[in-house]
Structures are given as structure tokens and as C-alpha cells.
N, C-alpha and C positions, 0 to 999 in steps of 0.2 A: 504493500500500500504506500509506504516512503516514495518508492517512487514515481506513481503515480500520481503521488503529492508534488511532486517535485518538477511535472512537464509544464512548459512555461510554451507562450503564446510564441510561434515561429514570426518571421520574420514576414511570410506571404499572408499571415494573419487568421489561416485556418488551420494548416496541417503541416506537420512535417513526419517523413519519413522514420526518422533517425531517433525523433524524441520516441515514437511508440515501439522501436526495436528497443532501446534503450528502456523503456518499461517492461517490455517483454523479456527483456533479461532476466529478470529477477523475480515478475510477478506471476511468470510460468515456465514451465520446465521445458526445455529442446525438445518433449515428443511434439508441442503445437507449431513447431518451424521444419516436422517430415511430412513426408509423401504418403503416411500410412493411412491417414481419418480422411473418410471419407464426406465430401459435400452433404448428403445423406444423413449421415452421423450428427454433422454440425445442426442442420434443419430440427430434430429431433429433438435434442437437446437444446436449443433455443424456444420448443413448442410445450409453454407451460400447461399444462391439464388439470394440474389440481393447486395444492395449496402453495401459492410462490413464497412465503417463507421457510417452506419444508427446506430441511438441510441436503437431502437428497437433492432436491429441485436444484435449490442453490448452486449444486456444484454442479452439475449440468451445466446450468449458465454459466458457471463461471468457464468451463472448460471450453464452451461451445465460443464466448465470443473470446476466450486467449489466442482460438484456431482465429478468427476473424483478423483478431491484431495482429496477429504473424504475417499472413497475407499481405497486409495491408502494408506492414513494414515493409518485405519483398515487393512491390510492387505492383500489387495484385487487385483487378476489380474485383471486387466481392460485394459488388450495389447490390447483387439478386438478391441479399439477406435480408434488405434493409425491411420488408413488412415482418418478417419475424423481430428485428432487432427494434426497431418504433415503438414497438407494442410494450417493451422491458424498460421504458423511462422511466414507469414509477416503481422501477423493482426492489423490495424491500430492503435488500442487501446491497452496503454502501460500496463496496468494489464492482460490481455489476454494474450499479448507475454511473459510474465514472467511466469503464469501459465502453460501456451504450454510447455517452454524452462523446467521447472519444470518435466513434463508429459515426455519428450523426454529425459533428464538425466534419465529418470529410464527405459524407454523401448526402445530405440534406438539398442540396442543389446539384445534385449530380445530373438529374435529366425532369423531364417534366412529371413522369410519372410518382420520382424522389418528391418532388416537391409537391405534389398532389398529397401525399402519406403524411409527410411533416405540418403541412400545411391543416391537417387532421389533429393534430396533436399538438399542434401549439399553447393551449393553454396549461400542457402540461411542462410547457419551455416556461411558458410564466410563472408556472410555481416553482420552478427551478433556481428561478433567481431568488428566492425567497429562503431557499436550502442552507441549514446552517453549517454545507462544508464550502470553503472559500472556492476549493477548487470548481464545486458542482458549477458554484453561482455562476463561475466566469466560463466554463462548457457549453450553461443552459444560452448565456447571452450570444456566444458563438453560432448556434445553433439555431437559435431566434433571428442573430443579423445575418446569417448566412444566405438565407434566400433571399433571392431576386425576384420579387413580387411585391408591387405597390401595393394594392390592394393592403396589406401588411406592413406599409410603411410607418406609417403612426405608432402602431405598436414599437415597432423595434426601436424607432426612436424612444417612446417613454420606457423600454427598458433600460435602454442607456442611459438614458437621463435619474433611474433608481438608480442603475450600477455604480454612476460617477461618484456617488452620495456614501459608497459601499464602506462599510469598517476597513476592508481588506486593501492593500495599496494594489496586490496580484488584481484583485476583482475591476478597481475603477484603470486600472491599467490598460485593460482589456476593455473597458469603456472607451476610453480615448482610443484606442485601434478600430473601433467599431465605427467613429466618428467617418473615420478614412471612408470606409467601403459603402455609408448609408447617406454620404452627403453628393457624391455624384449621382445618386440614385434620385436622390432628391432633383438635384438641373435636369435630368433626362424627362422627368416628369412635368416639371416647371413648375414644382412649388419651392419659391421663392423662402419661403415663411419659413418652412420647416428647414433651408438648407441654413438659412439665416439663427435661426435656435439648435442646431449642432455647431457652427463656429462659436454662440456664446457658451455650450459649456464647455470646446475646449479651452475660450479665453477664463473663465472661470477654473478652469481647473489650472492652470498657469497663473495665475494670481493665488490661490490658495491653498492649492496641494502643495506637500512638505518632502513628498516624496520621491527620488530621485526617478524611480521605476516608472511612475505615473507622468512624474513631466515630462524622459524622455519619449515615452511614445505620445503624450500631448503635444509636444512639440514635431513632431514626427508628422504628427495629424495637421497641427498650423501647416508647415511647408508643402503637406500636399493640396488643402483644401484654398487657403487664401492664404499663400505667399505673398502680397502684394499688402497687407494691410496690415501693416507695421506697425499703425499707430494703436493696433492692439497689445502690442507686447511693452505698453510703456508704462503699465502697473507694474510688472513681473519683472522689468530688467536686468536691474539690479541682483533681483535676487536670485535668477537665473545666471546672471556674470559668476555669482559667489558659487554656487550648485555645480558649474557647467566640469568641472575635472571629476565630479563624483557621476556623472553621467555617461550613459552609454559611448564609445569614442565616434562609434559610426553614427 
């Protein structure tokens, strides 16, 4: 579970490779990285029947999506899972739900069908953000901003807008990255308004996050959304100048 606690937002803002090998190291054993389990096997044991906190149950799941994460690490589509795996977000068992939330950041938008299924389930992405583990909170918001469906826009923004607010610097972290990916979404649509209320929380979170983790990707979010409007950083400068060597170097 360490370290699954421990996988941090990549760099492209959904997925990386390497952090879920790197979890797969340790949170499953090298039979889920051979050629011996069958797709079949996996279906099976993803297909709850009875009571999902049974212990037995449990470890089905667990076994069923460590084979998914392996895949996934190698480079593997493994989207045909995704209505068995949807259906395990609210699974009683906290390494489950973080594998899930794990499996749904990378296929939630995978194709229009993914996002038909997700788009099902979203308000169970909203209580996600509510989850008292930090990691879930910033998976659930991953997985809420990750599709590409206005219809849905309003939402994903006011999750961001709770997240930015979050105890967790990981979680409003993940806020501010969300900024990036929901405010061009916003121009393609031509609401003005809403793109205009994601540049003021990242300029809010640059005026009074403390946290080096949060302002570097706040900052990250200014240069990509409005570059050009500088005379927002003229709260924050200063204390940005004094922060800027404990900040990411890229």
C-alpha cells in the first residue's frame, strides 16, 4: 500500500507507465507480469456475485486488477475491462479502490464507449473526492477531469475548485494540473466565464498556497493557460522569488 501511496501525478497529467510498474513491484508478486492467467480468469474474478466485502471476494479483486496493472505497465490495452472495473469504485476494500481509480485515470477517455460507462458513474467520482484517503481524493478528480465532455464541464470544474481548498498539498496539487487540461476545454466551447474562474483559482492558489508542490504545478498551469497576464503574479512575486530554489527545477 506505501507505495501506492506514494505514485504522484506524471508529468502528461494522467498516466505514467513506470509509476504503476513501480507499484506493481511490490504491491504484487511477478506471477501478474507472466503469460500464464488467462483474460478469462481476470473477467471472473473482477465479476462480484455476492458479498464484496467477503475476504475471499477481496482477493479476487485484488488479484484480478494487479493482472490489469501489469498490462498496463507493459504497455498493454486492457480498455475491454473497463465495465467490469467501473463497476469496483465503490469497493469496500481501500487497495482495490486505488487500483480501480488507477485503471480509470488511464481509460476513462479512452474511446467513446469508455466514456459512455464513466460518464455513468460519475457521481460516484464525486464522492470520491470526499474520501478520507488523500491519494483517492486526487485519483477521483483525475478521473472526473479526464473526460472530454462538456456536457460535464461545470462539474469538473467545481471539483477543482473543492480540491484546490483540499487539506492535502498532493490533492490541491492535482487541482492546479486539472486547471491545465479543463480551461482549453472551456475556449473550444466558448465559455468565457468558466475559463475566466479556472485562471482565478490558479491566481488564488499563487497568492496563498504555502506549498512548494502546489505552486509548482500552479505555476505550470499560469504559463500554459495565460502567459501573457502578468499583472496576475504581482500578489505572489515576491514570494515566489523567495520559494522559487525549493521548486521543481523544470
Amino acid at each position: 500500500s506505501s507505495a501506492l501511496s506514494s505514485i504522484s501525478e506524471s508529468t502528461s497529467g494522467l498516466y505514467n507507465s513506470t509509476l504503476v510498474s513501480s507499484a506493481m513491484s511490490t504491491i504484487g508478486d511477478a506471477q501478474f507480469f507472466e503469460e500464464s492467467i488467462s483474460p478469462s480468469t481476470v473477467r471472473t474474478q473482477l465479476s462480484v456475485t455476492g458479498d464484496p466485502s467477503n475476504p475471499s471476494t477481496t482477493l479476487n479483486l485484488l488479484k484480478g486488477m494487479k493482472w490489469l496493472l501489469a498490462n498496463m505497465s507493459k504497455g498493454r490495452n486492457v480498455s475491454d475491462f473497463f465495465p467490469h472495473v467501473v463497476k469496483l469504485v465503490g469497493a469496500p476494500n481501500l487497495e482495490v479502490r486505488k487500483m480501480v481509480y488507477i485503471y480509470l485515470a488511464r481509460y476513462a477517455n479512452h474511446d467513446a464507449q469508455c466514456r459512455e460507462m464513466a460518464l455513468l458513474s460519475i457521481n460516484a467520482f464525486q464522492r470520491g473526492l470526499a474520501d478520507r484517503e488523500p491519494l483517492l481524493r486526487s485519483l477521483a478528480l483525475r478521473v472526473l477531469t479526464c473526460m472530454d465532455v462538456p456536457d460535464v464541464l461545470q462539474l469538473q470544474i467545481m471539483g477543482v475548485q473543492t480540491c484546490c481548498k483540499d487539506s492535502s498539498p498532493y490533492v490541491r496539487k492535482c487541482a492546479a494540473n486539472a486547471v491545465g487540461k479543463l480551461h482549453p476545454r472551456c475556449l473550444v466551447v466558448g465559455d468565457g466565464v468558466q475559463a475566466e474562474q479556472l485562471i482565478n483559482i490558479i491566481t488564488k492558489l499563487l497568492e496563498e498556497d504555502g506549498s512548494t508542490m502546489v505552486l509548482t504545478s500552479a505555476m505550470i498551469a499560469f504559463c500554459e493557460i495565460c502567459p501573457q497576464r502578468l499583472e496576475l503574479l504581482h500578489g505572489c512575486y515576491r514570494k515566489m522569488c523567495h520559494l522559487l530554489t525549493d521548486m521543481d527545477e523544470w
